[in-house]
C-alpha positions as CSV (number, residue, x, y, z in Angstrom):
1,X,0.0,0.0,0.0
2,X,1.5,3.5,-0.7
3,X,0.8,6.0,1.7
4,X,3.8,8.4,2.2
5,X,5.3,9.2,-1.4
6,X,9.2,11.6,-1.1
7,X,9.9,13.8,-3.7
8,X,13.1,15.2,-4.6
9,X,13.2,18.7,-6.3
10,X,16.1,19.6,-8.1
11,X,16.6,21.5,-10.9
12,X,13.3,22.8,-12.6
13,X,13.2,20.3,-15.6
14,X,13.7,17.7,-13.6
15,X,10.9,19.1,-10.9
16,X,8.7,19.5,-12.8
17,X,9.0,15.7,-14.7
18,X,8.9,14.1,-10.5
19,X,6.0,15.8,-9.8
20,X,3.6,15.1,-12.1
21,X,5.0,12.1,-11.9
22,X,4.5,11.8,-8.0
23,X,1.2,13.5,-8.4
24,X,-0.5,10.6,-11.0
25,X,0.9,7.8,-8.9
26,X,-0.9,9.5,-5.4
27,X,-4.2,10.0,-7.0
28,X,-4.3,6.0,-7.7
29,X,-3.0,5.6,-4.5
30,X,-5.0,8.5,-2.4
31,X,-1.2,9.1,-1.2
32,X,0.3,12.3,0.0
33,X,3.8,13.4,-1.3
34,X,6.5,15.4,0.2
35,X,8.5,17.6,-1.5
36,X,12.1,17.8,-0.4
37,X,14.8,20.5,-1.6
38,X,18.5,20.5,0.5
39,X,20.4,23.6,0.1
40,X,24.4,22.0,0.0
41,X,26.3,25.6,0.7
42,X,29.7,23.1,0.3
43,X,29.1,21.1,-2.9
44,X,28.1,24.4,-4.7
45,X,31.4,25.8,-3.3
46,X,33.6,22.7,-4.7
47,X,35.3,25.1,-7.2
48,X,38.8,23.6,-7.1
49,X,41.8,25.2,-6.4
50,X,42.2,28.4,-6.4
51,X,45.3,30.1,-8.0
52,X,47.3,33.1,-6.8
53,X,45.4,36.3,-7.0
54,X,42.1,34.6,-7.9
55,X,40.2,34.8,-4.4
56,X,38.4,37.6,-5.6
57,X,37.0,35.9,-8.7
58,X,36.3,32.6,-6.7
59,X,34.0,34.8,-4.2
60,X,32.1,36.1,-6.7
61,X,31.8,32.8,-8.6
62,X,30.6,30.9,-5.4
63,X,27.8,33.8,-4.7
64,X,26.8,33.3,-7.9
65,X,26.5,30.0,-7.8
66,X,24.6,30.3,-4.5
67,X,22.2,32.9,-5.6
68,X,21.0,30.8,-8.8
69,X,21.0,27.3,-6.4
70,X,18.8,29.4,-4.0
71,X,16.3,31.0,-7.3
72,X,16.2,27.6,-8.2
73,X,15.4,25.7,-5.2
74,X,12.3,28.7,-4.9
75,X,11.2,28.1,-8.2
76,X,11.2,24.0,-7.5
77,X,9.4,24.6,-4.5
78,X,6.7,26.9,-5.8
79,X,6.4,24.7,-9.2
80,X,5.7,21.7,-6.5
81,X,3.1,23.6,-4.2
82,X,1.2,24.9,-7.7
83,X,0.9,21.4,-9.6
84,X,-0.3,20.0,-5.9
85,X,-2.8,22.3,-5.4
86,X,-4.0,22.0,-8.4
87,X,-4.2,18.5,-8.7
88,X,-5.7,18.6,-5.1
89,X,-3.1,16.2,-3.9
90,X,-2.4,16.4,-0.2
91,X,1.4,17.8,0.8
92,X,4.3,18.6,2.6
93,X,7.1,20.7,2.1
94,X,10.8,20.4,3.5
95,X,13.4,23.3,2.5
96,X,16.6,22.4,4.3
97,X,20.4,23.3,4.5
98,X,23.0,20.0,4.9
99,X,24.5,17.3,2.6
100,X,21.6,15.8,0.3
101,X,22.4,12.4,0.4
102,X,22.1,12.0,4.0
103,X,18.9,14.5,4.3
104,X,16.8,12.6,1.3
105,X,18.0,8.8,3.1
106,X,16.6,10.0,6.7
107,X,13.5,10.7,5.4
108,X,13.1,7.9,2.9
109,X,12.8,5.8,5.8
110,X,9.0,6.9,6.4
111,X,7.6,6.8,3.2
112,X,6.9,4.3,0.8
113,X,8.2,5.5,-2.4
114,X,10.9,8.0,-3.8
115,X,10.3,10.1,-7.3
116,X,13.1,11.9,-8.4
117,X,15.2,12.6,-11.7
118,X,18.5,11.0,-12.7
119,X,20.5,14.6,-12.6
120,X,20.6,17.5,-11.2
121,X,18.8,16.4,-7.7
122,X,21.7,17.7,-5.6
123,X,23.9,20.5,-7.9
124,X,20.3,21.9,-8.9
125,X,21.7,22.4,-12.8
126,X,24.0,24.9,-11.0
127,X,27.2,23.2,-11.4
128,X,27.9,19.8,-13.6
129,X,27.3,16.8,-11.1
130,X,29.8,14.1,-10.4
131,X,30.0,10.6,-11.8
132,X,28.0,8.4,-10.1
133,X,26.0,10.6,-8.1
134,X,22.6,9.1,-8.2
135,X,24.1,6.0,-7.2
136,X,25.3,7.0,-4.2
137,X,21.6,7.9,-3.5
138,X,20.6,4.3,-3.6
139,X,23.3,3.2,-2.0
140,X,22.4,5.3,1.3
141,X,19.4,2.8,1.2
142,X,17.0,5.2,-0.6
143,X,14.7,2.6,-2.5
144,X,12.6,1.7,-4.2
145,X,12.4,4.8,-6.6
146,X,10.9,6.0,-9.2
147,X,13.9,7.8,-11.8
148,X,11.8,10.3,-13.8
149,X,14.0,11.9,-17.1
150,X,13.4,15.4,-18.1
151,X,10.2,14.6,-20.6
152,X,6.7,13.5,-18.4
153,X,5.4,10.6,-21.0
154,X,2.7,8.3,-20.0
155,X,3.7,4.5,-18.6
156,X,2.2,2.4,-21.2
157,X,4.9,-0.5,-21.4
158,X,6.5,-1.3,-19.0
159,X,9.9,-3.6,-19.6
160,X,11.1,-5.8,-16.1
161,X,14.9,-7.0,-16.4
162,X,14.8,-10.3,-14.8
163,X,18.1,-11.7,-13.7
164,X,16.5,-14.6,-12.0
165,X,18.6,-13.7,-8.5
166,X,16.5,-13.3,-5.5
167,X,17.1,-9.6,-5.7
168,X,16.0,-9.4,-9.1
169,X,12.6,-11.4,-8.1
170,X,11.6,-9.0,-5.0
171,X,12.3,-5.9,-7.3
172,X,9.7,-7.8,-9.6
173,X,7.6,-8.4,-6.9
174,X,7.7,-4.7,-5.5
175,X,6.6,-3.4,-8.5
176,X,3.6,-5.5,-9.0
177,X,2.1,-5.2,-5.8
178,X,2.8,-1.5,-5.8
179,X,0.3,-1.6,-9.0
180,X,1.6,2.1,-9.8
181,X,0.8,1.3,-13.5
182,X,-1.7,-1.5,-13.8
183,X,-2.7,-1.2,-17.1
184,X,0.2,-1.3,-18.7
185,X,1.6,-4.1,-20.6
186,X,4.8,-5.2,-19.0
187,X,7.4,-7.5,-20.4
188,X,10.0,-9.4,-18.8
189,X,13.3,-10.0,-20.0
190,X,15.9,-12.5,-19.3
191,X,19.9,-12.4,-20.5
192,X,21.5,-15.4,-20.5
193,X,23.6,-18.1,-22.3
194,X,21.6,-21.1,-21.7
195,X,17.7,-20.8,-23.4
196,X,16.4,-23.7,-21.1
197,X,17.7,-21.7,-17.8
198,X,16.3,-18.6,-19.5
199,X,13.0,-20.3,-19.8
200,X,12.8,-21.8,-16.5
201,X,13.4,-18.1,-15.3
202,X,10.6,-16.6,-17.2
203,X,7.5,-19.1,-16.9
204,X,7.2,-18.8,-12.8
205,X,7.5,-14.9,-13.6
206,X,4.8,-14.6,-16.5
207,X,2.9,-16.4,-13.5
208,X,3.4,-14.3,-10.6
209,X,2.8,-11.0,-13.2
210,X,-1.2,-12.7,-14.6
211,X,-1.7,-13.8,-11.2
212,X,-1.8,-10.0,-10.1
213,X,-4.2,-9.3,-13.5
214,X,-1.0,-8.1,-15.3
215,X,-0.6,-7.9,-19.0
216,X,2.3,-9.7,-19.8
217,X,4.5,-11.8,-22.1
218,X,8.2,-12.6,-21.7
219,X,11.4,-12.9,-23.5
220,X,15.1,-14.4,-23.4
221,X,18.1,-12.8,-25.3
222,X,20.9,-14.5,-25.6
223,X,23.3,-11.6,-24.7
224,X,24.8,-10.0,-21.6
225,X,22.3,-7.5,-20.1
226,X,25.0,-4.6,-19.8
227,X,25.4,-4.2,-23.4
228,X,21.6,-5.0,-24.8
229,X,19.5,-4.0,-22.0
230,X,18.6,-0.5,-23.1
231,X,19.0,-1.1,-26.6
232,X,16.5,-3.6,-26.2
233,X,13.9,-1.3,-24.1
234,X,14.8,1.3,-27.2
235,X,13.8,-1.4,-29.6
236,X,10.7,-2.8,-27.6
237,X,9.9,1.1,-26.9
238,X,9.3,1.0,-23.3
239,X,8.4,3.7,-21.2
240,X,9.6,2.2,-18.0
241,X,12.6,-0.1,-17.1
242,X,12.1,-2.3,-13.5
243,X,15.3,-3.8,-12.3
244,X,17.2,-4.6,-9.0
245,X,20.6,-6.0,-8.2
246,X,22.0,-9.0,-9.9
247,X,25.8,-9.0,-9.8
248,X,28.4,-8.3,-6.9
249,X,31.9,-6.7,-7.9
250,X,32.9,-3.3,-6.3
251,X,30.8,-1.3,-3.9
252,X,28.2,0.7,-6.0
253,X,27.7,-2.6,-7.6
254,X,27.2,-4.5,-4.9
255,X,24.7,-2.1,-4.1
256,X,23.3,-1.9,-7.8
257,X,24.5,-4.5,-9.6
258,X,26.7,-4.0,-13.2
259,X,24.2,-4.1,-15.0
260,X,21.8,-1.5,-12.8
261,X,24.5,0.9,-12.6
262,X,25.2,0.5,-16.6
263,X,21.8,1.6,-17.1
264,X,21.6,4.7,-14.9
265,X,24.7,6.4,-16.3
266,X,23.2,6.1,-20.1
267,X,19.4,5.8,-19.6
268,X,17.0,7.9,-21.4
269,X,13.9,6.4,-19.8
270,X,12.3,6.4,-16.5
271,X,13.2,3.1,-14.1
272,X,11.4,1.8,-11.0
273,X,14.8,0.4,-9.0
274,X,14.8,-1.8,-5.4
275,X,17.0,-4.0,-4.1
């Protein structure tokens, strides 16, 4: 049941893309949402070194820099308050100083669902974001969540990467019994070698999925998922990729898996990730 649903405001695009996303999951779910924006004084500041005789021009640049984070984070804010009110969707709001990460994880622990785009969450489009950023997100425990891109599209097919791994099945399972899209038709794809593994993967899935009153059908690709996943869900044109953790190297992809982590830094679609 989804009750409680976070949302992160970033930079405006972005915003605007969670919140109408956040908004037509509560109204299926009579859920209330919570916009959150964290004003990060020190990662707007990370300028680099600073060469002889250019304090001056760093102190203006870092004012700058501070002045559009803080435009932004009112526009976000007032963006999120207008499309609630006039959706009539019950809200909250949380403006706060601090490091994002460890704001947006404390209170992902009392709700049920994040929405949030893939960039520009914690610079605000002020400054170019790191590598990897996102991921660190997750990897402070911040799941499941909804990744939203800049363009709000309908969910109309809905692609689940299926690794087989229990991680993989209680991603799956998440997103099924969250019924966030339930009448669209979802496929699920395995990778693998072997088609008679592949097969024995999929059939117990395709179950599960029709025994919540999905539409759904299945498929197995003999290929590794970090190279054909997303030109798969390009070819298939999905609107949504579902996936969890399925491999176990260095820390982000223990978290996320190689394949999860692949996907983030090159998607152009929305995901639902867990796990």
């Amino acid at each position: 049941m989804l009750k409680r649903i976070l949302v992160g405001l970033g930079d405006l695009p972005h915003t605007l893309s969670a919140t109408l996303r956040a908004i037509e999951i509560a109204q299926a779910h009579d859920a209330e949402l919570t916009g959150v924006a964290m004003f990060d004084a020190d990662r707007l500041d990370n300028s680099g070194a600073v060469p002889i005789g250019g304090g001056a021009a760093a102190k203006e640049l870092k004012e700058t820099r501070l002045e559009t984070a803080r435009a932004v984070i009112e526009a976000a804010l007032a963006l999120f308050i207008d499309k609630c009110d006039a959706a009539g969707v019950p809200y909250r709001i949380v403006h706060e100083a601090g490091d994002p990460l460890s704001g947006l994880a404390a209170y992902a622990r009392y709700h049920d669902l994040m929405v949030c785009g893939l960039h520009g969450l914690f610079e605000h489009g002020v400054i170019d974001e790191p590598d990897d950023e996102f991921a660190k997100l997750v990897q402070e425990g911040v799941r499941p969540v909804v990744v939203v891109n800049r363009d709000h599209l309908p969910i109309r097919r809905t692609l689940i990467a299926y690794s087989g791994s229990m991680e993989s099945a209680k991603t799956m399972k998440r997103f099924v019994q969250y019924r966030l899209w339930p009448d669209a038709k979802v496929r699920i794809v395995t990778f693998h070698n072997d088609a008679a593994i592949a097969e024995g993967r999929l059939a117990p899935a395709v179950d599960y999925c029709r025994s919540h009153g999905l539409d759904v059908d299945s498929e197995f690709v003999e290929a590794l998922p970090q190279e054909s996943l997303l030109p798969y869900a390009n070819q298939w044109q999905a609107d949504l990729i579902v996936m969890g953790n399925s491999a176990k190297s260095l820390l982000l992809r223990r978290i996320l898996g190689e394949t999860a982590l692949n996907v983030m830094r090159k998607t152009n679609r929305p995901l639902f990730l867990d796990q």
